[in-house]
matplotlib code that plots the C-alpha trace (Angstrom):
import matplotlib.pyplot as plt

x = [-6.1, -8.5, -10.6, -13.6, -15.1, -17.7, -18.9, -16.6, -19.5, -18.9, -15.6, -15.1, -15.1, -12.1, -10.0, -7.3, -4.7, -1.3, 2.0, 4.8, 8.3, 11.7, 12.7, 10.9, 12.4, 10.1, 6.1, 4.0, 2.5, -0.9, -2.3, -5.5, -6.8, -9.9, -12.3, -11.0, -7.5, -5.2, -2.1, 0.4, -1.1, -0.2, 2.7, 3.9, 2.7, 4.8, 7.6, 7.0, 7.1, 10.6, 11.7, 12.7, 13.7, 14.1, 10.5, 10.1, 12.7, 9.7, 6.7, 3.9, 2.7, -0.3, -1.5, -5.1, -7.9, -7.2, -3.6, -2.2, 0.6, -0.1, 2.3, -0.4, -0.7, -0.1, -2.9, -5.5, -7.8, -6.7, -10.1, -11.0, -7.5, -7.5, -11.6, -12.8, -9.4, -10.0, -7.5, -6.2, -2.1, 0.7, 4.2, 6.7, 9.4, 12.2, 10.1, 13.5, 16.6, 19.2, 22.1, 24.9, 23.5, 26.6, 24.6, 21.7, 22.2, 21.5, 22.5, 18.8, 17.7, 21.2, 20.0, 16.5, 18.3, 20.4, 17.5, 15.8, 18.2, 19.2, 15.6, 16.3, 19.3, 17.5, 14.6, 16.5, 15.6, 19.3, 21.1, 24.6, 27.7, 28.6, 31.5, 29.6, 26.8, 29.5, 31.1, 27.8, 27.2, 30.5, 29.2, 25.8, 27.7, 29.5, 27.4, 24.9, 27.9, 31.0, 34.7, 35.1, 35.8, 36.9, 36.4, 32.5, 31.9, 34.4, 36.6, 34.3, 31.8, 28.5, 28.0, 27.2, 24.4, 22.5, 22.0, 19.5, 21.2, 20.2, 16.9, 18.9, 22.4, 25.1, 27.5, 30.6, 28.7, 28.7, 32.4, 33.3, 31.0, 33.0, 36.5, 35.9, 34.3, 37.3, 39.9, 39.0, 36.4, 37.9, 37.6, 34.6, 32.0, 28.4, 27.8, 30.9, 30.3, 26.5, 28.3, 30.6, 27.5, 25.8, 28.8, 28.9, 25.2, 24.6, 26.9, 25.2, 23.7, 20.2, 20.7, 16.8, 15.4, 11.9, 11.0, 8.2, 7.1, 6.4, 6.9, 8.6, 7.5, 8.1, 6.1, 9.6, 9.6, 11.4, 11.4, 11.7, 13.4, 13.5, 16.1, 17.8, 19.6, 17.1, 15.0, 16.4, 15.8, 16.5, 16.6, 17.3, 19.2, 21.1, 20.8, 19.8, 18.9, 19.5, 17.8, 18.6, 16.8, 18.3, 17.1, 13.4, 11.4, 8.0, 6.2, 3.1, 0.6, -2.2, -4.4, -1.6, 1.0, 3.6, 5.4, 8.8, 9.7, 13.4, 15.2, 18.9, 21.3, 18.4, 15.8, 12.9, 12.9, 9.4, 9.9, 6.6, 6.1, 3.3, 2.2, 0.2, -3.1, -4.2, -3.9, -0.1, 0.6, -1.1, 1.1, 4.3, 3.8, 3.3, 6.2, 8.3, 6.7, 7.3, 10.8, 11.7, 10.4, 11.8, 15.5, 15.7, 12.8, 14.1, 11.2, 11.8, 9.7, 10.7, 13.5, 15.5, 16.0, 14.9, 14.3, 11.3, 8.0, 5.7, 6.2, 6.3, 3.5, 0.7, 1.7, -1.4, -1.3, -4.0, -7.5, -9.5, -12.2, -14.3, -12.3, -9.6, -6.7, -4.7, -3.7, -0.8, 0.5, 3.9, 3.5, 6.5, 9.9, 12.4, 15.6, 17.9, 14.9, 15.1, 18.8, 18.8, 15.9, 17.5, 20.8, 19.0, 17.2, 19.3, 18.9, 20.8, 21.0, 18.8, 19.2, 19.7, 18.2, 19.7, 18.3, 19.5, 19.1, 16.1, 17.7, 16.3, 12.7, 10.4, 6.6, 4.6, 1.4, -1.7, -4.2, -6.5, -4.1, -4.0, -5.4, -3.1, -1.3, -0.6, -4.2, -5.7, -8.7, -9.4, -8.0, -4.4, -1.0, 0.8, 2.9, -0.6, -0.7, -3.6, -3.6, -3.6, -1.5, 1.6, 3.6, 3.6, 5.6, 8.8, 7.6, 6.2, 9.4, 11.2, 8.6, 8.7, 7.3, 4.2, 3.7, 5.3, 2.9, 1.2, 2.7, 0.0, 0.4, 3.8, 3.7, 1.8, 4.7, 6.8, 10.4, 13.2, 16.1, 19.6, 20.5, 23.2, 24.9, 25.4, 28.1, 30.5, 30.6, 29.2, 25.4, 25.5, 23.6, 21.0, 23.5, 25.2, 22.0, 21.4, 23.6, 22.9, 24.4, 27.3, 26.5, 28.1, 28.9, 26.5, 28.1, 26.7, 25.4, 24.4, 23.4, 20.2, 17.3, 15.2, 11.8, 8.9, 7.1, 6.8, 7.1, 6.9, 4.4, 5.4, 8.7, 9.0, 12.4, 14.1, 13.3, 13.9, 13.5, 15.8, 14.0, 13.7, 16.8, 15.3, 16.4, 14.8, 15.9, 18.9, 17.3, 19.2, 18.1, 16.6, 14.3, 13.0, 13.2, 11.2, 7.5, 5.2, 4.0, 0.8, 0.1, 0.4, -1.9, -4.2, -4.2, -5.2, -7.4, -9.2, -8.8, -10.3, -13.1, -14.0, -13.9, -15.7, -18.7, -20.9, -20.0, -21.0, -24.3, -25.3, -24.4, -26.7, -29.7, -28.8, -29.1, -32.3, -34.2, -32.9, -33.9, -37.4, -37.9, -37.3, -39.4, -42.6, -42.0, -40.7, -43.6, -41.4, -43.6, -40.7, -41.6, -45.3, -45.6, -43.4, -45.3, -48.8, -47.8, -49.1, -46.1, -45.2, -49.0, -48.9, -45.9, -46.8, -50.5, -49.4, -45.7, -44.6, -47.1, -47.9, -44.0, -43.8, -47.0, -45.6, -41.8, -43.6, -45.3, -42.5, -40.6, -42.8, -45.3, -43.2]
y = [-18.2, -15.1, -15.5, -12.5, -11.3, -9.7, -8.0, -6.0, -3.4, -2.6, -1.4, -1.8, -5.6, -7.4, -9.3, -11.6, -12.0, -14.2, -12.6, -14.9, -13.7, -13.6, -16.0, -19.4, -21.2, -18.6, -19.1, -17.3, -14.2, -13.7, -10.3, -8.8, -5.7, -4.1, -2.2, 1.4, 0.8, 1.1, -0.4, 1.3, -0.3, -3.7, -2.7, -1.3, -4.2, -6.7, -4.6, -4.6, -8.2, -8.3, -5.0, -3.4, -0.1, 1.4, 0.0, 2.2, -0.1, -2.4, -3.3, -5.8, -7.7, -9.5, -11.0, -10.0, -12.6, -11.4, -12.7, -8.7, -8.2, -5.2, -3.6, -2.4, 1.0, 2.3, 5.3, 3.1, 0.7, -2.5, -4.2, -2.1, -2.7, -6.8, -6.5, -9.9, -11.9, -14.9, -16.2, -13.0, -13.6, -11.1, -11.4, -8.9, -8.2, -5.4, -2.8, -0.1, -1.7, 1.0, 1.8, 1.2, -1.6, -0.6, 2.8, 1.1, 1.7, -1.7, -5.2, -6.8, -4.2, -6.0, -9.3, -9.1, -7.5, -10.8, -12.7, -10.7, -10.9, -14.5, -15.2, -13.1, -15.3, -18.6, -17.2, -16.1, -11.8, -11.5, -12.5, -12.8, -14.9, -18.3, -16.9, -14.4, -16.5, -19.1, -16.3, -15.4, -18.7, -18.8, -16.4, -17.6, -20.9, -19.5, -17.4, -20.4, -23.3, -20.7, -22.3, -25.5, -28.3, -31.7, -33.7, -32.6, -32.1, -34.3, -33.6, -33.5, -31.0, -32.7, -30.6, -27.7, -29.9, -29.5, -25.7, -24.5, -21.3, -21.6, -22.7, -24.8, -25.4, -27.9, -29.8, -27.3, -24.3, -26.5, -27.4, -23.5, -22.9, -25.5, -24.6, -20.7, -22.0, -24.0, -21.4, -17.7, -17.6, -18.5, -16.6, -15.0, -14.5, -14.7, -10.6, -10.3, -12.5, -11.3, -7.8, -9.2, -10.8, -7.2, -5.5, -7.6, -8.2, -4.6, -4.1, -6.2, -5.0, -6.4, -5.9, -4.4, -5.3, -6.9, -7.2, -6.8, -8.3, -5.5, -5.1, -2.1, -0.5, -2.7, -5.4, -7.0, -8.6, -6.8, -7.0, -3.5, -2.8, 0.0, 0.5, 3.3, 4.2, 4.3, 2.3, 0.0, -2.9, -6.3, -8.3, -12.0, -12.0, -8.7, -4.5, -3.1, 0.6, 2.2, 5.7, 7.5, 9.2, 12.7, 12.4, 11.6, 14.3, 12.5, 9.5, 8.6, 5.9, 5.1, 2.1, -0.5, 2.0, 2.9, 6.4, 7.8, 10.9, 12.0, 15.0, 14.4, 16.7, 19.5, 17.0, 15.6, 11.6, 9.5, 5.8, 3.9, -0.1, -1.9, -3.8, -7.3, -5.7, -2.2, -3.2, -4.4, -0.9, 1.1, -1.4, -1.0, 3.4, 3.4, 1.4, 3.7, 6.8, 5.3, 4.2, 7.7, 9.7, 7.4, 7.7, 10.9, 13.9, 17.2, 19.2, 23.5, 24.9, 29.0, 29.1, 26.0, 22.9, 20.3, 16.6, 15.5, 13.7, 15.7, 18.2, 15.4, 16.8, 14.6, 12.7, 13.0, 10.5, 9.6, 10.9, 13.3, 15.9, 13.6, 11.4, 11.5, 9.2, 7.9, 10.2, 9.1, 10.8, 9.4, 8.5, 7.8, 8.9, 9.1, 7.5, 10.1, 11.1, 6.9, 7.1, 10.3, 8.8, 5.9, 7.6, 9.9, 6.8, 5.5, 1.9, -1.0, -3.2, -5.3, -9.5, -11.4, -14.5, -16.3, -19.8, -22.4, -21.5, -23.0, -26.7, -26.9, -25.5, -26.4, -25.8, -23.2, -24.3, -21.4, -22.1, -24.3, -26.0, -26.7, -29.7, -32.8, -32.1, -28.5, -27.2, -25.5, -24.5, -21.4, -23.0, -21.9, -23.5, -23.9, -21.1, -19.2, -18.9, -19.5, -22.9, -21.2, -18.6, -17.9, -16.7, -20.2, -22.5, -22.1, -23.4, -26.3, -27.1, -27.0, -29.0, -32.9, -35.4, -35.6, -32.0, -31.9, -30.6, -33.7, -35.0, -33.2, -29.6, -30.0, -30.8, -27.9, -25.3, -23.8, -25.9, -24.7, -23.1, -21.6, -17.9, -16.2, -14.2, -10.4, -9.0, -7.9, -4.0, -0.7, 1.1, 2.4, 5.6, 7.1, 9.0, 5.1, 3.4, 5.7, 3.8, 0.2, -2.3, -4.3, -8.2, -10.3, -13.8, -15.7, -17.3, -20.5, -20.2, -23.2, -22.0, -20.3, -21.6, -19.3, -19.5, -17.6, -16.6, -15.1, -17.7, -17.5, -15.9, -13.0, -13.9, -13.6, -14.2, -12.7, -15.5, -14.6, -16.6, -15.6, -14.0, -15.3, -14.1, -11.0, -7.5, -6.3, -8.7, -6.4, -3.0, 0.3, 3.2, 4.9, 2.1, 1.7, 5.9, 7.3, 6.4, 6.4, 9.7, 9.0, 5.6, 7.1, 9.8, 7.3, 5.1, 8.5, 9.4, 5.6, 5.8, 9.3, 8.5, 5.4, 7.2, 9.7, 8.1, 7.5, 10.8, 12.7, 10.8, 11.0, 15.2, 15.0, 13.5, 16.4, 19.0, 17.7, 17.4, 21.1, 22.2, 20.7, 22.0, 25.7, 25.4, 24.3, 27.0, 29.8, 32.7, 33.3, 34.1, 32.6, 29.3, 29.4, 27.5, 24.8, 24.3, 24.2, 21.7, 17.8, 16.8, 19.0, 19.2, 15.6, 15.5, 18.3, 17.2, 13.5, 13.7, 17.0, 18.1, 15.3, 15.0, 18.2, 18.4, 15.1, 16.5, 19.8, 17.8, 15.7, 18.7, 21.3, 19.2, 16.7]
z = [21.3, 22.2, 25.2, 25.4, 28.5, 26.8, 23.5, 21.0, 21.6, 25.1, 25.7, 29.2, 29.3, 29.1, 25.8, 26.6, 23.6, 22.9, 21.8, 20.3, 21.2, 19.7, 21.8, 20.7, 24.2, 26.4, 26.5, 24.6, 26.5, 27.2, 27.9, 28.6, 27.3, 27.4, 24.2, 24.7, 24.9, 21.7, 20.6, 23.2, 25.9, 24.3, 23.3, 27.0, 28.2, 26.6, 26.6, 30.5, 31.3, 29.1, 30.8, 28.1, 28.3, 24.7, 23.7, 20.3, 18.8, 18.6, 17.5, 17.2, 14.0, 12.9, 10.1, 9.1, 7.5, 4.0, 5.1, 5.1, 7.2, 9.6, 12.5, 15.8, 15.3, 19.1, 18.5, 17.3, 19.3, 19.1, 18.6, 15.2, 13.8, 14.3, 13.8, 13.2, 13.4, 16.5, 17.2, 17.7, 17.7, 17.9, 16.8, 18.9, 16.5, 15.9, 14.0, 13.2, 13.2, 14.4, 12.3, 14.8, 17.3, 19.6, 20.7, 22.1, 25.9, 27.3, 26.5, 27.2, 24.0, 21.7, 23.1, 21.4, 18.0, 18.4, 18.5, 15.9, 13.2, 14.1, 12.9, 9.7, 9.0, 9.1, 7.4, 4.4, 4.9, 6.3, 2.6, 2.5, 1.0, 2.3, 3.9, 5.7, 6.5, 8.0, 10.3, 11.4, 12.0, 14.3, 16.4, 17.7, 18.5, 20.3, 22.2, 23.3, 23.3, 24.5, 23.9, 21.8, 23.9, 21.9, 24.4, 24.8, 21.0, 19.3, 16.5, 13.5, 13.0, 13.6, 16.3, 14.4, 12.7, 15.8, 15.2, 12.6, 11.7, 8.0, 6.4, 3.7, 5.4, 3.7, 5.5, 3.7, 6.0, 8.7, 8.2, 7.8, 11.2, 12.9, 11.6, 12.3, 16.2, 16.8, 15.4, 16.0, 19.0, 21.7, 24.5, 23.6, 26.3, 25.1, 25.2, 23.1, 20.5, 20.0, 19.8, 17.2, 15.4, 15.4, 14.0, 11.5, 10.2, 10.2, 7.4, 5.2, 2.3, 3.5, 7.3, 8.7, 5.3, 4.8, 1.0, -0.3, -3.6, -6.3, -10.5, -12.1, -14.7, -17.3, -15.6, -14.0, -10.8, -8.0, -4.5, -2.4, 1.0, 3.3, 6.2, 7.9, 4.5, 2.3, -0.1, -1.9, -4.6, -5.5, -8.7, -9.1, -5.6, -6.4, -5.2, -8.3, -6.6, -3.6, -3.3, -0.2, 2.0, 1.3, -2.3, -1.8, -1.4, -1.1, -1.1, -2.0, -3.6, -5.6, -5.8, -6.4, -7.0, -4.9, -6.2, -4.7, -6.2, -6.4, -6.8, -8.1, -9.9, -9.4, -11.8, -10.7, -11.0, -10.5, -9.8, -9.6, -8.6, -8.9, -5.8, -5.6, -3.6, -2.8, 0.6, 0.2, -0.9, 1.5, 3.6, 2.1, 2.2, 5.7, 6.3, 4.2, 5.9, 9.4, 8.5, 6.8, 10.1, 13.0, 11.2, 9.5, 10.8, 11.4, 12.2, 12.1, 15.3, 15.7, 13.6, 15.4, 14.4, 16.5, 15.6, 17.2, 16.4, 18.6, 15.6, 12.7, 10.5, 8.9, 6.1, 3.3, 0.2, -2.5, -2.8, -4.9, -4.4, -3.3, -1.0, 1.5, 0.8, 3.4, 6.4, 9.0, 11.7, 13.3, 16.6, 19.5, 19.5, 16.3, 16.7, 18.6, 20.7, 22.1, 22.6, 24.3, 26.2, 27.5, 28.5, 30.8, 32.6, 35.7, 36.7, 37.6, 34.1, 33.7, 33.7, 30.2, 30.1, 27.2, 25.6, 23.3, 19.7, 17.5, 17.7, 21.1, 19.9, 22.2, 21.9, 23.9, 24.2, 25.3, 27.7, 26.2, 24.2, 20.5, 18.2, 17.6, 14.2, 13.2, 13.5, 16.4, 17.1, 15.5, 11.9, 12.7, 12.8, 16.2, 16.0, 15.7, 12.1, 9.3, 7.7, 4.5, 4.6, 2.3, 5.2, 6.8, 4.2, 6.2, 9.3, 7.4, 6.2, 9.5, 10.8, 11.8, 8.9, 10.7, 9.5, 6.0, 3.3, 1.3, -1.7, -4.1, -2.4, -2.7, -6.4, -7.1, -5.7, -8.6, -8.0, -6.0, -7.5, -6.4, -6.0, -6.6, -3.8, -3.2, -4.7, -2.4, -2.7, -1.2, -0.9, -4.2, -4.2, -6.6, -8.6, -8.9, -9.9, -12.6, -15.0, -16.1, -13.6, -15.1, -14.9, -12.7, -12.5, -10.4, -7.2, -6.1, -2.4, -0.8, 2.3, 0.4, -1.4, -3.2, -4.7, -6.5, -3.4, -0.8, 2.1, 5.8, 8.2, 9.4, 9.1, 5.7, 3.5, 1.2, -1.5, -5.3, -8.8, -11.1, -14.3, -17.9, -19.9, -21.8, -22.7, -19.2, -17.2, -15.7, -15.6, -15.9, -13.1, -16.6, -17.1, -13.5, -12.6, -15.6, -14.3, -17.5, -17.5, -19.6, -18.1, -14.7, -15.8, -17.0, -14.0, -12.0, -13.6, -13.7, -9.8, -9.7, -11.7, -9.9, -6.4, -7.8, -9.2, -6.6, -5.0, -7.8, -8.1, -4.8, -5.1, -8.6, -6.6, -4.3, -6.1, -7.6, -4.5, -3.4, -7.0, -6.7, -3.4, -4.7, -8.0, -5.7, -2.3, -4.9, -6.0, -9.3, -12.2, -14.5, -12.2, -12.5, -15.7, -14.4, -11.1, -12.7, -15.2, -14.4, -13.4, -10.8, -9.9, -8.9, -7.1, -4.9, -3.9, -3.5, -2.0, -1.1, 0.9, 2.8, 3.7, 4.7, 7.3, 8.9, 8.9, 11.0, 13.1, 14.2, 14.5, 16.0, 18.2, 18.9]

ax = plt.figure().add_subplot(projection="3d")
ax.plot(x, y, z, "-o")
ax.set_aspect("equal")
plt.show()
């Protein structure tokens, strides 16, 4: 999937890449790049050939070979960021979803959100009721079939079978998809019902949401979010917290912990999770950062107000004396800055090209083509994925028998189990959160199935076990807020100490070399003692001197 003109060290020669779309019915893109150029270029590039206009909406995602998931940072070259990776396959995918789809300018920009959270949906990130899911469902027929017509799709409603708009769809969604097609659609053309569709999702309590796997402090499993709002949490397929924007004043992480400090009802609040890999929460921070700047930076430049990222100041996190933590800088434009953007750009709008929905998948096969089966060359599945990633199960399961897992992998995967929906009801803020939620009777939800893991590629879902049945297992904002001040001392100063180990030995063996130096050039009587001893003696007529005539040679002759 990655052809090379020439070596990663000379950075004039050219790279060719391929970039899967939103669309699964358009072929994958291949573009070329060279060594020097960083992620923009790719980024512009793509966003070139689909002629989209408000580009920052957007980003590109890759998964690295310790199966990491990374967005292409557009100020860094491309080559150090994906390093050894070959293939070398990108995944263009909504990076910010905006908080009211209806102000972005043109309808090729809604399109792609369409497409975007249409994959969310299926993949299980998008998490709503059966009823929801059903009206949602109602919309994207109607946008790719248009009107029903009885005579074309008959009176029951197989037809709706044909769609894969759930992973795990029953024929009683189907039946609701059908009835709600037949009965409340008509008439809709296929920009107004993917308007109707965005209206709708982004009210949903997970709507821009990508979870990522994390424990509280009571060693609980939760799944975090972040979105336009906020940052929120999930517990056994329910919001648990939703912390706000306005109320975090920082964030920041160390080793495996992610830290969000709050400041509510004038106190201080600390709320730590514990992430799977160091590099997962690195991950997760800069997401948060990114998220936090594009929706929310007002920047103060000579006593005005203005809100733009040129002035976004450097985000700092982690380190000690003797290291440097993590350091991010936000690059492109915050969200107003892309609407006001694209409203001062004149042209004639652009053409949508729409496709069938994922029942009418076909393969896009690369130059060079892949393997028979679902290997290709480079060890990867067909949609450009590693064999043995955790990101890939979904696909797997959508995939014909031929490419169904074997019987004794299969076995080995914790078993399936049902979820419970969301409870229909508000955000709830911080100030909300900070009392125990009441429990709620679970609603079966057909249309979902949800697991212990974390399963897709890059599209990964929103997929939850329920916990054990213990005194934690629903959490109060008191449990989950107040961090463990003397185990997150403790882990500090663990971190600190490991990071400053080998600094500190290195700056021992310094200063022992300078001190040396001094006792044998000084003329101090206090010294004389010390220099004439054996010791010293030695070191001087055997190593010192001889160092230091071929150091003045090389220096002064040469």
């Amino acid at each position: 999937m990655l052809s090379r003109f020439g070596s990663k060290n000379e950075v004039n020669k050219g790279y060719r890449c391929m970039v899967r779309l939103l669309d699964e019915n358009e072929e994958i893109l291949e573009c070329d790049f060279q060594g020097h150029h960083k992620g923009q270029h790719l980024l512009d590039q793509v966003c070139d050939k689909l002629n989209l206009l408000e580009k920052d909406f957007f980003g590109l995602r890759f998964i690295d070979d310790d199966k990491q998931r990374h967005w292409l940072d557009p100020t860094k070259n491309i080559l150090k960021q994906v390093k050894s990776m070959n293939p070398i396959v990108f995944c263009f995918r909504v990076k910010f979803y905006p908080k009211d789809p209806h102000k972005l300018k043109e309808e090729l920009t809604r399109y792609h959100l369409f497409l975007q959270l249409k994959r969310d949906l299926l993949h299980g990130r998008l998490y709503c009721s059966l009823g929801d899911a059903a009206l949602l469902g109602a919309y994207i027929v109607q946008a790719e079939m248009g009107d029903y017509n009885p005579d074309e799709h008959g009176e029951n409603p197989g037809y709706i079978s044909e769609f894969k708009i759930l992973l795990k769809q029953t024929p009683e969604l189907e039946e609701q998809v059908a009835y709600l097609h037949q009965t409340e659609m008509r008439g809709q053309v296929p920009a107004t019902a993917e308007a109707h569709f965005l209206r709708k999702a982004c009210l949903l309590d997970t709507y821009g949401i990508d979870p990522h796997p994390v424990k509280d402090s009571r060693g609980c499993q939760l799944y975090l979010g972040v979105n336009h709002s906020g940052i929120m949490t999930y517990q056994a397929s329910r919001k648990t917290h939703h912390f706000k924007w306005n109320d975090i004043q920082k964030l920041n992480y160390e080793g495996k912990m992610f830290i969000v400090h709050l400041t509510y009802n004038e106190k201080k609040h600390t709320v730590g999770f514990k992430c799977p890999s160091y590099a997962g929460c690195r991950h997760l921070w800069k997401c948060t950062v990114e998220q936090r700047i594009f929706f929310t930076y007002v920047g103060i430049l000579y006593l005005e107000l203005v809100e733009s990222s040129s002035h976004a100041p450097k985000v700092v996190t982690g380190g000690s004396f003797f290291s440097r933590g993590s350091r991010l800088r936000y690059s492109g434009r915050t969200e107003k800055e892309l609407l006001q953007h694209a409203a001062s750009v004149n042209r004639d709008p652009p053409l949508v090209r729409r496709s069938a929905s994922f029942h009418h998948r076909r393969l896009s096969i690369p130059a060079g083509g892949f393997s028979s089966g679902e290997e290709s060359d480079g060890g990867y599945h067909r949609d450009g994925l590693p064999l043995n990633s955790p990101y890939s199960m979904i696909q797997r399961a959508m995939a014909p028998p031929s490419m169904e897992m074997s019987q004794s992998e299969s076995s080995s995967r914790p078993p399936l189990e049902r979820g419970s929906s969301f409870p229909d009801r508000p955000l709830t803020s911080v100030a909300e959160s900070f009392e125990s939620p009441p429990r709620r009777p679970a609603v079966p939800n057909p249309s979902i199935h949800v697991t212990g893991e974390m399963t897709s590629d890059e599209d990964i879902g929103l997929r939850m076990t329920a916990p054990k049945s213990s005194p934690g297992a629903v959490l109060g904002s008191k449990a989950l807020v107040t961090l463990d001040k003397a185990a997150l001392v403790t882990f500090n100063w663990k971190r600190s100490f490991r990071q400053s180990l080998l600094p500190a030995l290195a700056l021992a063996l310094v200063c022992v070399a300078v001190g040396t130096v001094f006792i044998l050039e000084s003329n101090l009587e206090a010294l004389q003692e010390v220099r004439s001893s054996a010791e010293f003696t030695i070191l001087r007529d055997h190593y010192y001197l001889p160092l230091k005539s071929f150091l003045s040679r090389q220096l002064f002759e040469g």
